[in-house]
C-alpha positions as CSV (number, residue, x, y, z in Angstrom):
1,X,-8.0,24.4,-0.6
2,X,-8.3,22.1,2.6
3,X,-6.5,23.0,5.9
4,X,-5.1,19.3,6.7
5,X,-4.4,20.7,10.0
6,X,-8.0,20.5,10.6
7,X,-9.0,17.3,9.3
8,X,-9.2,14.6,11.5
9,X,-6.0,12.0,10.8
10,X,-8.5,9.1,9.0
11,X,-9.3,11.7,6.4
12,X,-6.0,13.3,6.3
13,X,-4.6,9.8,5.7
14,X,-7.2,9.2,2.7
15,X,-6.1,12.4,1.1
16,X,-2.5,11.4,1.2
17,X,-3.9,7.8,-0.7
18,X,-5.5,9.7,-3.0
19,X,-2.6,12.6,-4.0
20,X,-0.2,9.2,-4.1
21,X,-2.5,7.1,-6.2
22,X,-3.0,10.2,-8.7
23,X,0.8,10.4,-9.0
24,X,1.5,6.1,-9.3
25,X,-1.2,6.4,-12.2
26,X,0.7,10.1,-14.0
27,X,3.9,7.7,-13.4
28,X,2.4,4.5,-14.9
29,X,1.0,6.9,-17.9
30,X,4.2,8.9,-18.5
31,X,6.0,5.4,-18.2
32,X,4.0,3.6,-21.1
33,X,4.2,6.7,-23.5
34,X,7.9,6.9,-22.7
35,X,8.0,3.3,-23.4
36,X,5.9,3.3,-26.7
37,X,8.2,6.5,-27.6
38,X,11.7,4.6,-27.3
39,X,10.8,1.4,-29.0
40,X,11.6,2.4,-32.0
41,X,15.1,3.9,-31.7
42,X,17.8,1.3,-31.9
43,X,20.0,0.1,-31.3
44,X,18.6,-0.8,-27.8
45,X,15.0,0.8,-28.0
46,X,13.1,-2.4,-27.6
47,X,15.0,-3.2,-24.9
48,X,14.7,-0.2,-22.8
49,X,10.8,-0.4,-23.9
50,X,10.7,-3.8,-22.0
51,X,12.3,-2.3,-18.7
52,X,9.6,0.6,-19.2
53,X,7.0,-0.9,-19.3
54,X,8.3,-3.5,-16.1
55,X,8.5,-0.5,-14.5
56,X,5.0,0.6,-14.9
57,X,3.7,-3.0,-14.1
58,X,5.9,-2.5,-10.8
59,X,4.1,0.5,-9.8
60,X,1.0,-1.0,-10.7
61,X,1.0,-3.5,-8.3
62,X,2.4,-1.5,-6.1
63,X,5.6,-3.5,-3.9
64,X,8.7,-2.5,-3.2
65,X,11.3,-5.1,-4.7
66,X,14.0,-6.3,-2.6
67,X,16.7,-8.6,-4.9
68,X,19.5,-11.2,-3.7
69,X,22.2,-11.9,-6.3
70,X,25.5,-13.1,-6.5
71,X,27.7,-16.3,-7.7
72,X,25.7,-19.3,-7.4
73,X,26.9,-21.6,-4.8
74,X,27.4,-17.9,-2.7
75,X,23.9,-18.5,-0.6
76,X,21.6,-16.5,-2.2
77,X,19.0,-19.2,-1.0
78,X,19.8,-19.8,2.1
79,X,20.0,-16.1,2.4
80,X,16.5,-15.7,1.6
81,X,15.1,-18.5,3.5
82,X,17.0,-17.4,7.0
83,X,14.9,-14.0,6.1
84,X,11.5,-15.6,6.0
85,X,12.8,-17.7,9.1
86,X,12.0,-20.7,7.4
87,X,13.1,-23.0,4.3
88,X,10.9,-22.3,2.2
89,X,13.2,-22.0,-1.2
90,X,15.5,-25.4,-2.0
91,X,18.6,-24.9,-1.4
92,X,21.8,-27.4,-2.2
93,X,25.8,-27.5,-3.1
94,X,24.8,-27.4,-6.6
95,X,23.4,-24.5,-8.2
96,X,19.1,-25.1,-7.9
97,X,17.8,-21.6,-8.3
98,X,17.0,-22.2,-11.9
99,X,14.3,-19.1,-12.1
100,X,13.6,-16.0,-10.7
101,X,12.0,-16.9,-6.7
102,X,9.7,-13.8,-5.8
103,X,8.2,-14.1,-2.7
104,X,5.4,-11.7,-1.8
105,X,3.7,-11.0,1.3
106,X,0.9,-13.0,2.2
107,X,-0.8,-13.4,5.4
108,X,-0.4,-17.4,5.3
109,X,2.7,-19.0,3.9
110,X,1.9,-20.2,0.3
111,X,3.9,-23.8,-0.5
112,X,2.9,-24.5,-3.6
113,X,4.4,-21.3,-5.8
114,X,2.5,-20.1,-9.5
115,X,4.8,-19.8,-12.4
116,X,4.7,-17.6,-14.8
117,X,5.8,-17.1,-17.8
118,X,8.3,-20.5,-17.1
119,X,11.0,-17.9,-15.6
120,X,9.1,-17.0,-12.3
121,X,8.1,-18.6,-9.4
122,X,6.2,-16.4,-7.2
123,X,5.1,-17.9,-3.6
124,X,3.4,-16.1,-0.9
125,X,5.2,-15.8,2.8
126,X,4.1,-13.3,6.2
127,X,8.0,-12.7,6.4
128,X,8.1,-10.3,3.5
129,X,8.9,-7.6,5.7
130,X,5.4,-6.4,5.1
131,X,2.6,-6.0,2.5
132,X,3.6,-4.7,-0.6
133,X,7.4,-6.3,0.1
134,X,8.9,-8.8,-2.4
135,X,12.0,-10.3,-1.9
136,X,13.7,-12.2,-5.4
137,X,15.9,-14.9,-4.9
138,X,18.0,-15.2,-8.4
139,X,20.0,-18.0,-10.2
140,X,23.6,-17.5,-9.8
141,X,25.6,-15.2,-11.5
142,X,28.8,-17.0,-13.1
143,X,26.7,-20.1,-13.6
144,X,28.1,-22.6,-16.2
145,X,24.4,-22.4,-17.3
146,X,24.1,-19.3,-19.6
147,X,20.1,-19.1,-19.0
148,X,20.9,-18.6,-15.5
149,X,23.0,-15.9,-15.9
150,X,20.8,-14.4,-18.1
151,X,17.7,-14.5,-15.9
152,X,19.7,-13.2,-13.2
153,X,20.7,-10.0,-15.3
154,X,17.2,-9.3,-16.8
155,X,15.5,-9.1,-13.5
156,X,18.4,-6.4,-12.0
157,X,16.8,-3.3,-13.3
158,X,13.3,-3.8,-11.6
159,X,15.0,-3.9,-8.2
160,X,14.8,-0.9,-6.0
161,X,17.2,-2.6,-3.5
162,X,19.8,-5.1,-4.2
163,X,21.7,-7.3,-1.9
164,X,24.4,-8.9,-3.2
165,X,26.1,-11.8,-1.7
166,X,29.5,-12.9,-2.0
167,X,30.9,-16.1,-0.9
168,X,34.4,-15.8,1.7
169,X,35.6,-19.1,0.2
170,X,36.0,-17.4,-3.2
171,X,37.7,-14.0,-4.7
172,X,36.0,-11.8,-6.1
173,X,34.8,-12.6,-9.5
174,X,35.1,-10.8,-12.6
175,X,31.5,-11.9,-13.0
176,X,31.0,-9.6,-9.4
177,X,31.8,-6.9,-10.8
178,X,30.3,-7.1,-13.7
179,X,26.8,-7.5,-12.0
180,X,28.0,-4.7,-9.4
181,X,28.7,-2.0,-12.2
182,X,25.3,-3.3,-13.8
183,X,23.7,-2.5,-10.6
184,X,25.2,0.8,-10.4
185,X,24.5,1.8,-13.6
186,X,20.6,1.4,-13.5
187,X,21.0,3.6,-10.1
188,X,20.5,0.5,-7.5
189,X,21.2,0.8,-4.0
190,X,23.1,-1.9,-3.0
């Protein structure tokens, strides 16, 4: 066993990498056979497989997930663009999130985003808060348009911390709480 209180900090610093990268990949591991376990048992086994198995991909890559959601109209974009200190998301009166916005750091600001899977639009920004940061910009909750609303809520449980925006010009929404008892439910911090 290694005295860490005689290693020089560089090499106490790789051993800490090392103990946490052995831990991400027994998480990743116990993750996937958890999910492969669950998918079978309904009624919602496929379902919690899928959030599984985000999970894992999450810890793959490593970032901690920071999510904005709320009504649509409440600012969510605006929100997320006075973050990164720039506009870098469009923003209007009428709803125009229409996917999920993830915005990872990069060291040069990335304009032209890469979609995947035609849900996600992932750019790059230096404004993250730091490498390994993403900030998600969401359609709006209580959107007439029913794929918004169900984007919105898929993408809730990979979050590690929520912000949720309300708007003062309206009350609060039964379509608030909703999301908010969602978010509590998967253990959010808000």
């Amino acid at each position: 066993m290694t005295d860490q209180s005689l290693l020089p900090a560089a090499a106490e610093n790789t051993l800490l990498d090392s103990t946490i990268a052995e831990w991400r990949e027994r998480a990743i591991r116990l993750l996937t056979e958890a999910a492969g376990a669950i998918a079978p048992i309904p009624p919602d086994g496929a379902a919690d497989r899928g959030r599984l198995l985000d999970a894992a991909a999450d810890l793959r890559e490593m970032f901690l997930l920071v999510t904005i959601i709320g009504e649509f109209n409440a600012g969510k974009s605006t929100f997320t663009n006075a973050l990164l200190g720039e506009a870098l998301l469009p923003m209007g009166i009428t709803p125009t999130t229409d996917m999920i916005e993830v915005i990872r750091y990069a060291p040069t600001r990335v304009t032209t985003p890469t979609i995947r899977d035609n849900a996600i639009r992932e750019w790059g920004h230096p404004n993250t808060g730091g490498a390994g940061v993403a900030i998600v910009d969401t359609p709006g909750t209580g959107s007439v348009f029913q794929k918004h609303e169900t984007i919105a809520k898929s993408y809730l449980h990979r979050s590690d911390l929520v912000i949720f925006l309300l708007s003062a010009k309206h009350a609060f929404a039964d379509t608030d709480r909703l999301y908010l008892e969602l978010a509590k439910s998967y253990g959010k911090k808000i």
